[in-house]
One Martini backbone bead per residue (centre of mass of N, CA, C, O) as a GRO file, in nm:
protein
  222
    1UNK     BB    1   0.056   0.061  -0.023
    2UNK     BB    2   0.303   0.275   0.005
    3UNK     BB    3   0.381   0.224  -0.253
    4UNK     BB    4   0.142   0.301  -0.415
    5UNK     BB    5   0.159   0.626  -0.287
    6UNK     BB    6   0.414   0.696  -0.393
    7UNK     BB    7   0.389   0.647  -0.702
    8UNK     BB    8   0.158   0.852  -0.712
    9UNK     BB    9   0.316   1.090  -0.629
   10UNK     BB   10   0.547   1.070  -0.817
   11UNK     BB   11   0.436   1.128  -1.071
   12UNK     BB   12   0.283   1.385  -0.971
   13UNK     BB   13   0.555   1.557  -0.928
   14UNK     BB   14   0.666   1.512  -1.207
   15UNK     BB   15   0.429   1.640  -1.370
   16UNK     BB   16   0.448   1.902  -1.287
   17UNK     BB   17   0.755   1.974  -1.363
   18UNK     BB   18   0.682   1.976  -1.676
   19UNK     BB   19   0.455   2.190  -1.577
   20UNK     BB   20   0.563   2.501  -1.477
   21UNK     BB   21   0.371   2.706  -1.553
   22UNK     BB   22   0.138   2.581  -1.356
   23UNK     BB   23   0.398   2.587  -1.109
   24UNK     BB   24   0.378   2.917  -1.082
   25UNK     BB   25   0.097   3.038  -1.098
   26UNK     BB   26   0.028   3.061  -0.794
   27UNK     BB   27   0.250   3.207  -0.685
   28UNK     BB   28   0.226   3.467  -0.875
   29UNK     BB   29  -0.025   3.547  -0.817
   30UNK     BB   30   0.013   3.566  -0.463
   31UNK     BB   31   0.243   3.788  -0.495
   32UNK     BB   32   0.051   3.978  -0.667
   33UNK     BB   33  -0.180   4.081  -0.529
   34UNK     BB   34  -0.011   4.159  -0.245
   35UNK     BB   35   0.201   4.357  -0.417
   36UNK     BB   36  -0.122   4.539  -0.534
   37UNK     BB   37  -0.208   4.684  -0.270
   38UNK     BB   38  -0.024   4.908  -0.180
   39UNK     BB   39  -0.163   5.063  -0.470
   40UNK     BB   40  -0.484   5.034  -0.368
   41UNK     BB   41  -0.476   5.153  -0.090
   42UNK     BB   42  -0.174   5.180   0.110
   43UNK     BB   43   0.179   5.270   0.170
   44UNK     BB   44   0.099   5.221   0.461
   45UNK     BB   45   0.212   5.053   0.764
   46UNK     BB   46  -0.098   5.078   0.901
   47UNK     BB   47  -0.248   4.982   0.712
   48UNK     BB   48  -0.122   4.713   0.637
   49UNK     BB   49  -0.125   4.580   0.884
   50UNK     BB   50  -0.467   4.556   0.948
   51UNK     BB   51  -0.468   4.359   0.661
   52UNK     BB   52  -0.274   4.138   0.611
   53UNK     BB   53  -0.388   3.868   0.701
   54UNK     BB   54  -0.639   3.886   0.502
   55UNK     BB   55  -0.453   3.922   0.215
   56UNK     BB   56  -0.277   3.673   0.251
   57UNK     BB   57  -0.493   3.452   0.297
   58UNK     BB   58  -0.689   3.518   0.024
   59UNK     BB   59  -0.445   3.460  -0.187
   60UNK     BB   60  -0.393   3.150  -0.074
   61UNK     BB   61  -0.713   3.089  -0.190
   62UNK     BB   62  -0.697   3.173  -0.481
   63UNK     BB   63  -0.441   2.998  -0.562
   64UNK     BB   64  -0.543   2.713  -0.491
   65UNK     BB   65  -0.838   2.765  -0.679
   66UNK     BB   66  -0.693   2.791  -0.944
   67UNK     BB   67  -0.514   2.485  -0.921
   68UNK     BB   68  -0.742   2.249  -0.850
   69UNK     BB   69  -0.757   2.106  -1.159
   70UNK     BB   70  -0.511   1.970  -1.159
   71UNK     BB   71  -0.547   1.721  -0.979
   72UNK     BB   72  -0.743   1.558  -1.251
   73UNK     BB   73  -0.720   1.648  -1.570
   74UNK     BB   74  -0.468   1.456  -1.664
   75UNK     BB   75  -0.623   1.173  -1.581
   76UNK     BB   76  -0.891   1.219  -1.732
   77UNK     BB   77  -0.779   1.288  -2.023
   78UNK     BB   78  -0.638   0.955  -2.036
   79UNK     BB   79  -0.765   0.745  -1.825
   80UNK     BB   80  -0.616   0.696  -1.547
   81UNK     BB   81  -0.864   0.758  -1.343
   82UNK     BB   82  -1.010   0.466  -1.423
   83UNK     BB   83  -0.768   0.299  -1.341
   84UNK     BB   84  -0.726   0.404  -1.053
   85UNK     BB   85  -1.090   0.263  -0.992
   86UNK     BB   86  -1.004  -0.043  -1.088
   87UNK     BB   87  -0.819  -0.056  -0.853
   88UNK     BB   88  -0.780  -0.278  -0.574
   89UNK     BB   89  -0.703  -0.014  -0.452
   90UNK     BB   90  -0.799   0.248  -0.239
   91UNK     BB   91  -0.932   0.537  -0.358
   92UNK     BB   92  -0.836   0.707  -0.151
   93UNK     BB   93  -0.537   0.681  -0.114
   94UNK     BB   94  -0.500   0.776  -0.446
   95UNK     BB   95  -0.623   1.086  -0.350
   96UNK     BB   96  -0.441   1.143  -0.120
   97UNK     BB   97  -0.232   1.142  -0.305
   98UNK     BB   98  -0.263   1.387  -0.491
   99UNK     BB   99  -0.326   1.574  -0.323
  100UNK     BB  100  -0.031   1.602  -0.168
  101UNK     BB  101   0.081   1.731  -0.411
  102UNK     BB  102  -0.046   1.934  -0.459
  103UNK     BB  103   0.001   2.090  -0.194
  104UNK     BB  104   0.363   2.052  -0.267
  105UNK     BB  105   0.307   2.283  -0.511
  106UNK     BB  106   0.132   2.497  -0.366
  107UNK     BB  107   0.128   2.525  -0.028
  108UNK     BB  108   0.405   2.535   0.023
  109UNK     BB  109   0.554   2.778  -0.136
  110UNK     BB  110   0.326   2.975   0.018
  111UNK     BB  111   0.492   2.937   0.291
  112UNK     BB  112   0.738   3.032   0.221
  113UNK     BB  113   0.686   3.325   0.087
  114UNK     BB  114   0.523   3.460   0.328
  115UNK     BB  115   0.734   3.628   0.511
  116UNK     BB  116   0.813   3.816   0.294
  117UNK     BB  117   0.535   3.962   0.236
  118UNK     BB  118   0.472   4.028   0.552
  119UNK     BB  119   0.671   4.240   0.557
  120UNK     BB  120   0.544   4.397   0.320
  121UNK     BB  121   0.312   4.457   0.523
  122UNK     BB  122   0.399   4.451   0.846
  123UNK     BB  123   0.451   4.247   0.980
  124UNK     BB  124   0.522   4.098   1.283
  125UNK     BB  125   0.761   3.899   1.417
  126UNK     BB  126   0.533   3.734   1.627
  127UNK     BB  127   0.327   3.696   1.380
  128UNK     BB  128   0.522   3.463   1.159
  129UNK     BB  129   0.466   3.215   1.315
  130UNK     BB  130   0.180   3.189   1.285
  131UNK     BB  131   0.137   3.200   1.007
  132UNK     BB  132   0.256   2.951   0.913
  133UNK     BB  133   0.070   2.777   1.098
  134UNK     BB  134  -0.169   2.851   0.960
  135UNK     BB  135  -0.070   2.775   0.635
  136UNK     BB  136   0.002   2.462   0.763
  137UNK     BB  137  -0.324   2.393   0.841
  138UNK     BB  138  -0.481   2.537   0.568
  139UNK     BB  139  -0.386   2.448   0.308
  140UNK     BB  140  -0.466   2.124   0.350
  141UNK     BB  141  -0.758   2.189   0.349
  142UNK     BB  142  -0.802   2.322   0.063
  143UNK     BB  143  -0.725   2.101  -0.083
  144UNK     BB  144  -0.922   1.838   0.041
  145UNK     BB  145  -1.189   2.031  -0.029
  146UNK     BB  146  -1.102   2.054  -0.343
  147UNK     BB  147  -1.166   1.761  -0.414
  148UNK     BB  148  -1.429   1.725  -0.417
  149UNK     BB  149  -1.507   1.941  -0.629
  150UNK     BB  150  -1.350   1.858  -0.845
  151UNK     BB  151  -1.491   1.533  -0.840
  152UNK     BB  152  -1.795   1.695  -0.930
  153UNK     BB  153  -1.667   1.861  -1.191
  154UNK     BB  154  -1.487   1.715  -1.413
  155UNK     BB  155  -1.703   1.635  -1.619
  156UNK     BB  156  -1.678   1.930  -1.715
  157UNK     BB  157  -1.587   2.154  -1.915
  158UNK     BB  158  -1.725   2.424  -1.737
  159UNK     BB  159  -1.645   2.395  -1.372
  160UNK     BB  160  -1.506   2.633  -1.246
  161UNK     BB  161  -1.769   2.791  -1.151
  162UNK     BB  162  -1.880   2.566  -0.975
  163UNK     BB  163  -1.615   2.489  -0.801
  164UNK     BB  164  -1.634   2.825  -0.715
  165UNK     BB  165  -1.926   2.736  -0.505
  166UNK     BB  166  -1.851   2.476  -0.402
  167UNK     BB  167  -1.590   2.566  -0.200
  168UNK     BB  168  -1.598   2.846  -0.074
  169UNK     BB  169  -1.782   2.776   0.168
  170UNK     BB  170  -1.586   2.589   0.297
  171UNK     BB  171  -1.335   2.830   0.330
  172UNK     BB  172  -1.389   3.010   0.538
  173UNK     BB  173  -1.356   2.932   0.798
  174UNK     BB  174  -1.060   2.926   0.755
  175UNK     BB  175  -1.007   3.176   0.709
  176UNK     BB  176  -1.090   3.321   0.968
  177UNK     BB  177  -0.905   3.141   1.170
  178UNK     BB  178  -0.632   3.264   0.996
  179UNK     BB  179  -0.666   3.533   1.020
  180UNK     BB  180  -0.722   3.564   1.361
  181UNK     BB  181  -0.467   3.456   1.461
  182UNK     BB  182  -0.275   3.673   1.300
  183UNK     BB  183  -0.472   3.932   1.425
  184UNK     BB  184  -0.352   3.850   1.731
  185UNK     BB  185  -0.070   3.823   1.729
  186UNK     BB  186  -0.047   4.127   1.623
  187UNK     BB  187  -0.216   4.230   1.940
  188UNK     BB  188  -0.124   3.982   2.153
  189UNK     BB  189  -0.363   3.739   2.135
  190UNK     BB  190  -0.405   3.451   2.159
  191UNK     BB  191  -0.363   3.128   1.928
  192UNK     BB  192  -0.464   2.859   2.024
  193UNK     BB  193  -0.764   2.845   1.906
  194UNK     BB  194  -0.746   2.855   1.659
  195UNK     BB  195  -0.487   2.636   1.594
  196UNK     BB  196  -0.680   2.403   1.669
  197UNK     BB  197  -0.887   2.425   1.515
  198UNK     BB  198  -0.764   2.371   1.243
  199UNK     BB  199  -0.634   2.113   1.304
  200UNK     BB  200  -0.929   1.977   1.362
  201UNK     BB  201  -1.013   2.021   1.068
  202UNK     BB  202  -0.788   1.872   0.921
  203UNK     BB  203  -0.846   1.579   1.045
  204UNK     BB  204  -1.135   1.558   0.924
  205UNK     BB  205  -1.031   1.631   0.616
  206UNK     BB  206  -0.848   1.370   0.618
  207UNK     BB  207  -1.048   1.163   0.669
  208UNK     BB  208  -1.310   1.240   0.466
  209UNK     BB  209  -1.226   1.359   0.194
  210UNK     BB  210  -1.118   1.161   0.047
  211UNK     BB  211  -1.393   0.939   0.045
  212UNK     BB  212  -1.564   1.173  -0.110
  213UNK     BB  213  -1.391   1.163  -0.360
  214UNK     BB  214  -1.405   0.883  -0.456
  215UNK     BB  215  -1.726   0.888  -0.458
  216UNK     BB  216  -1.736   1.147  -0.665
  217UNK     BB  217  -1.581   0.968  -0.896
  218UNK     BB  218  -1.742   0.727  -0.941
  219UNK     BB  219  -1.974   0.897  -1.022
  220UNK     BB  220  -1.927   1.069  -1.235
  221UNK     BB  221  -1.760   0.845  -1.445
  222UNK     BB  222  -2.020   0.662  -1.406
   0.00000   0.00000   0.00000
């Protein structure tokens, strides 16, 4: 079992680097959203330490949603997905590596650069540490819960727009925890609740999501 869900990720994470382009394509999206608020906001930072939280959150949200389509994209389009389903292994198991995968081209990424963007836009230094762990705790919700989306829009031409009324309501949440952590920390007042609260959801999302996507492919595709 082990070897099959190893199989399944270094595929797909040589995938990924065939295709640089597309994996470049969120982090660089990331980047730009978050240095583009201080020309269209304010340039003073005391105004951006205000919304920092909320814009980094925001913008690695979208960028992840960005992502999400290319999780199962191109095993359903030459039918890799099919014999996946067909294989004798639990497909939940081969869901999670590929989840993992998308995470680890997108959601890791995205917390590598997250301290240089909080810098630049005035997060203080007590406050970064706080960022990386709410962005380490909820990157992989996010990737969890865009699978079950994606597993059941894949098969429309253009299920684009479909996938991100679908998916955005369950991201909320973790948005408002990931970004209160962070606008906690930055006026020194606890963040132990809200980072135990995303831990607990993704704990629930690793048990849950993977399952729930293999049955919405099955739905799908059959």
């Amino acid at each position: 079992m082990i070897n099959v869900f190893a199989a399944v990720l270094g595929r797909d994470l040589k995938s990924a680097f065939r295709h640089r382009t597309q994996l470049m394509l969120p982090l660089l999206f990331f980047v730009l959203v978050i240095t583009l608020f201080p020309m269209a906001v304010s340039p003073q930072l005391s105004v951006l330490q205000s919304i920092a939280a909320g814009i980094i959150w925001v913008a690695a949200l979208l960028a992840t949603l960005l992502s999400l389509d290319n999780m199962f994209r191109s095993d359903f389009d030459d039918g890799t997905l099919e014999q996946l389903l067909l294989s004798p292994y639990p497909t939940s198991i081969l869901v999670l590596a590929k989840i993992l995968a998308h995470w680890l081209v997108t959601g890791l990424p995205l917390i590598i650069v997250a301290p240089l963007l909080g810098v630049l836009t005035g997060l203080s230094p007590q406050s970064m540490g706080v960022l990386i762990g709410s962005l380490a705790l909820g990157t992989p919700i996010l990737s969890l819960l865009g699978a079950i989306g994606v597993a059941l829009t894949i098969g429309l031409k253009r299920g684009g727009a479909l996938l991100s009324l679908l998916v955005l309501p369950l991201y909320v949440p973790i948005l408002i925890f990931g970004a209160n952590s962070v606008d906690s920390a930055q006026t020194g007042l606890i963040v132990s609740g809200q980072l135990y609260l995303l831990g607990a959801l993704l704990l629930a999302s690793l048990c849950l999501a993977p399952i729930a996507a293999s049955a919405a492919l099955r739905v799908t595709i059959t």
